[in-house]
C-alpha positions as CSV (number, residue, x, y, z in Angstrom):
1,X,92.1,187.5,-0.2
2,X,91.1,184.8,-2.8
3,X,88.2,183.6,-0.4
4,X,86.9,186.9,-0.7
5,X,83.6,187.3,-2.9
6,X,84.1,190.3,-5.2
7,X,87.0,187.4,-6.8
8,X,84.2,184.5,-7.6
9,X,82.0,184.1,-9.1
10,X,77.9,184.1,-7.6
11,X,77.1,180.6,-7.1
12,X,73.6,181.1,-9.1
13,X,75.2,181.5,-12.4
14,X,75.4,178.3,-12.3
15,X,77.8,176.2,-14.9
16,X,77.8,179.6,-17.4
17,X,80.5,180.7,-15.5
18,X,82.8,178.1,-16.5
19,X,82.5,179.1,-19.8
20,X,85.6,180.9,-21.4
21,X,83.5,184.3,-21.7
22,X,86.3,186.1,-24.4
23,X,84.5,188.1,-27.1
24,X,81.1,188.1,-24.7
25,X,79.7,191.9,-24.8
26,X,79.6,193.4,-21.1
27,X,76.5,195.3,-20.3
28,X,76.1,197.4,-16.8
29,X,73.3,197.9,-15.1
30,X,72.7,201.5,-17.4
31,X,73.8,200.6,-20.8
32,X,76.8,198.3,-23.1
33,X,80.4,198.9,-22.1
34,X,82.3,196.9,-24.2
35,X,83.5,192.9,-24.5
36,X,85.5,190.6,-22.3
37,X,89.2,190.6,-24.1
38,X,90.1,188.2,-22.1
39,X,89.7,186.6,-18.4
40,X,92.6,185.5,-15.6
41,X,92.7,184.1,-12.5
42,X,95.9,185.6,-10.7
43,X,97.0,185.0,-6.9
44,X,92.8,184.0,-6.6
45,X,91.6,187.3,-7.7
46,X,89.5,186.3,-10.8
47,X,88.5,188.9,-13.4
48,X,87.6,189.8,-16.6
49,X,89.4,192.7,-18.3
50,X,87.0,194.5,-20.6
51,X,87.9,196.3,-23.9
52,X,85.7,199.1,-23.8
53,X,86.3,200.6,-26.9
54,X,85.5,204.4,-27.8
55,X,83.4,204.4,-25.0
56,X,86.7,205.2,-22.1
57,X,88.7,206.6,-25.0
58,X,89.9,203.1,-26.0
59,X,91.2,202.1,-23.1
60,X,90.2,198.4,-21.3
61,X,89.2,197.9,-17.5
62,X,89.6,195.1,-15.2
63,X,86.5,194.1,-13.0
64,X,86.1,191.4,-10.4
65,X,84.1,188.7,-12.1
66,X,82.3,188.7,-8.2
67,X,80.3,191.6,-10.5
68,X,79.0,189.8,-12.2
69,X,75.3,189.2,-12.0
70,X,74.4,187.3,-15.5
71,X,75.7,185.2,-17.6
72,X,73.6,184.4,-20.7
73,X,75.7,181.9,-23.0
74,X,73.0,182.3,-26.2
75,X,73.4,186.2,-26.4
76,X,77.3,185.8,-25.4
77,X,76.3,188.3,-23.1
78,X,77.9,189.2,-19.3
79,X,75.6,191.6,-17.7
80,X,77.2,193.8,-14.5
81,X,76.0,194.4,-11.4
82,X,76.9,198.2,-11.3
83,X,76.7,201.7,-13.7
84,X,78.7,202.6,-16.5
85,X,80.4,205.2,-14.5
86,X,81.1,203.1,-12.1
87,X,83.0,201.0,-14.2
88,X,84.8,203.6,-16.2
89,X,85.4,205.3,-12.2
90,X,87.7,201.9,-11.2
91,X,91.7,202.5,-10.9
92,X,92.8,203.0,-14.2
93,X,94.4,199.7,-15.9
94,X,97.2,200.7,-18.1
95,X,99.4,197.2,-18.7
96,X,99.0,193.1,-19.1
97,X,101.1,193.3,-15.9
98,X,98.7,195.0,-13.6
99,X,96.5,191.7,-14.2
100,X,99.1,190.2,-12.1
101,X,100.2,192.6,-9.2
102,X,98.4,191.8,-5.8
103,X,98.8,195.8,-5.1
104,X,96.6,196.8,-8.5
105,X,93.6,194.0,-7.9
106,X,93.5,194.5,-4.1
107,X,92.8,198.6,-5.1
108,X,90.5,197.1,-8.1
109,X,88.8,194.5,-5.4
110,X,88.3,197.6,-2.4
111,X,87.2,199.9,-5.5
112,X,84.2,197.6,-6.4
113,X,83.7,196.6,-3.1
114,X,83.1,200.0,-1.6
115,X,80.3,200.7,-4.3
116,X,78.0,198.4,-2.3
117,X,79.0,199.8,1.0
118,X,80.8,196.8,1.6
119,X,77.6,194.9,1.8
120,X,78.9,192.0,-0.7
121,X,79.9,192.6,-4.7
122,X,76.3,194.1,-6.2
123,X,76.1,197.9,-6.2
């Protein structure tokens, strides 16, 4: 699993995504979703979990950071490779734990990958 795409970032975003993106806003292909609370790296599954605010009734979502398809450091702005509803359609996350169980981010990882028909992580 960690060689899979959906958990790395595109190689054309170049050195921005070495930056620690907390606090960036997340924008989807339709609209703003939220900011990155914070970004992990567990058993190779990289992601950002995003505070979304109002928007999912306060709740936050984790999504693969291989959906990500812009980076732009002066804005502090990640832009998404897929719809608001696609986002707020993921598995639910609930807990800090689920960040860390390989059964929750392979679901997350098949979720995201199945919007693009399995084609690779843009939807």
């Amino acid at each position: 699993m960690p060689n899979d795409t959906i958990w790395s970032y595109a190689s054309d975003l170049g050195p921005a995504r070495d930056h620690d993106l907390t606090g960036y806003s997340v924008a989807a292909s339709d609209g703003t979703i939220g900011h990155v609370d914070r970004q992990a790296d567990h058993h190779g599954m990289r992601h950002l979990v995003v505070d979304t605010g109002v928007w999912v009734f306060g709740r936050s979502q984790l999504v693969p950071v291989g959906m990500v398809e812009g980076i732009d450091t002066g804005e502090r702005k990640v832009t998404l490779a897929c719809t608001r509803a696609e986002v707020k359609g993921a598995p639910r996350f609930r807990t800090d734990s689920e960040t860390q169980d390989p059964v929750y981010l392979t679901s997350v990882g098949d979720y995201y990958r199945g919007l693009s028909g399995g084609a690779g992580p843009t939807c």
